[in-house]
C-alpha angles and dihedrals in degrees: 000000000000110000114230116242127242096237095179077065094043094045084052095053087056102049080049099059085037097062096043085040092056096042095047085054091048090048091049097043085054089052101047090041084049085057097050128197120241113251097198113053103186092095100046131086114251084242097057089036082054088049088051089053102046091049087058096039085058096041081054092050085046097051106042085050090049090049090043090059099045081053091054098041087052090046085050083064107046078063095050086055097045086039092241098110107123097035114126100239088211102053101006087237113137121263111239116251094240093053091049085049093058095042107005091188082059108137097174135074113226089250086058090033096056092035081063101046088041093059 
């Protein structure tokens, strides 16, 4: 018998990741605007001009993750409030607890989740 989850734990869980996971995005966008990038690259070195790019390239990368995982946390939600929230969205079995402890926006099983990663 499969046990129902508490989903006002579970939605708390979430506001929870939400909010470190904003301010750590907030913490890491001051501190890349605080580096700056030269706009200008005629008085810098290729190799420094390569370095600006590559930090960009990675703030990019950073951000778009950052912004991946609030989607999916507010996604996670929107399940909570429709009661579809650990459900695996592959097989429509349900996501262990453990697994939605250690990543609550989780929308795979581990048996889905490993096929995938697997492909």
């Amino acid at each position: 018998m499969e046990q129902k989850l508490d989903l006002q734990k579970y939605k708390k869980l979430l506001l929870n990741e939400r909010d470190r996971i904003e301010l750590e995005h907030r913490v890491l966008s001051a501190s890349a605007a605080e580096e700056g990038y030269e706009l200008a690259d005629y008085d810098n070195h290729p190799a420094d001009a390569a370095s600006d790019t590559y930090e960009r390239t990675k703030d990019l990368a950073i951000d778009e993750n950052y912004r991946e995982i609030l989607d999916r946390i507010s996604d996670a939600l929107k399940k909570i409030d429709n009661e579809s929230y650990g459900q695996c969205d592959r097989c429509g079995k349900a996501i262990h607890p453990n697994r939605l402890r250690a990543i609550p926006y989780a929308t795979l099983c581990i048996e889905c989740q490993e096929t995938l990663e697997r492909r």
